[in-house]
C-alpha positions in Angstrom: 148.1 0.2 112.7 146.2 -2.3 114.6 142.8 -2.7 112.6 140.7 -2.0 115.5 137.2 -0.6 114.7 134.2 1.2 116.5 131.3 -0.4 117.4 128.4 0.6 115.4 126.1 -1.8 117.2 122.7 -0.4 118.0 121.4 1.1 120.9 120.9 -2.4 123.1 122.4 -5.3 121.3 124.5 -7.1 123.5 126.7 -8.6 121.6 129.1 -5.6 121.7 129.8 -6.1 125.1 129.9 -10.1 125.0 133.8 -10.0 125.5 133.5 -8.2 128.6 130.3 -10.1 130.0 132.4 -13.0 129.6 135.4 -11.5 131.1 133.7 -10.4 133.9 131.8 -13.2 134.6 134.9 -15.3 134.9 136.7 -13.1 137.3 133.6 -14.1 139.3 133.9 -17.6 139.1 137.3 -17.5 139.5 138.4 -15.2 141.7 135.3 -12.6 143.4 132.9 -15.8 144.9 136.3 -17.9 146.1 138.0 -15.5 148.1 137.0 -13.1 151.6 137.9 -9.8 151.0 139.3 -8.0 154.0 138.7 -4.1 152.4 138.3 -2.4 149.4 142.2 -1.8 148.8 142.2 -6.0 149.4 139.7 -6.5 146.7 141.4 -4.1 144.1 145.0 -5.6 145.0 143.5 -8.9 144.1 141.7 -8.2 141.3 144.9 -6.6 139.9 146.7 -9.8 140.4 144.2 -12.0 138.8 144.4 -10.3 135.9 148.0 -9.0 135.5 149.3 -12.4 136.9 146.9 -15.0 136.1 144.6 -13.9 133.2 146.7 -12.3 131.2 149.9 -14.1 131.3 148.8 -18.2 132.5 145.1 -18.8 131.7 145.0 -20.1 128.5 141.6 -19.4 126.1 140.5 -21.6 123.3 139.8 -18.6 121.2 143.6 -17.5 121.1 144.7 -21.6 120.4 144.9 -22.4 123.5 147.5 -19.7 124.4 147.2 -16.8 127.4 146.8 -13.7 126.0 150.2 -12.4 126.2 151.9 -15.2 124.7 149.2 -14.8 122.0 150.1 -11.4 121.4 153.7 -12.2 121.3 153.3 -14.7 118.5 150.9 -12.1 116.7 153.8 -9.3 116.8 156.1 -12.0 115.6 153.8 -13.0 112.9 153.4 -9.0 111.9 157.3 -8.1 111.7 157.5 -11.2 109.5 155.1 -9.7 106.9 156.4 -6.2 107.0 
């Protein structure tokens, strides 16, 4: 339904996990480095909130046109139902 395929990469090549490195460093940059924790349940509340909140729905990527990811996705169902 959705295309999606393994990774068939070989053992070591990192461009499998490029998406996440990126993701990941981000969070760091944007959220991890600017902000005192107060506890572990702190961190994981706020890192929850970055990326249900913030990331997913309001920071917008130039690889999806300049859209956040869920609004991306919403034009991609849109675009699918129109085909089908």
């Amino acid at each position: 339904q959705y295309h999606w395929q393994r990774s068939f990469s070989a053992l070591g090549k990192a461009g499998d996990n490029a998406w996440s490195e990126s993701f990941f460093a981000i969070m760091k940059k944007e959220l991890i480095y600017q902000i005192q924790f107060k506890d572990i349940n702190d961190l994981r509340a706020q890192v929850f909130a970055y990326i249900e909140t913030f990331y997913n729905r309001v920071r917008v990527q130039a690889r999806l046109d300049y859209l956040a990811p869920v609004a991306w996705l919403s034009l991609y169902d849109q675009a699918s139902q129109k085909v089908a």
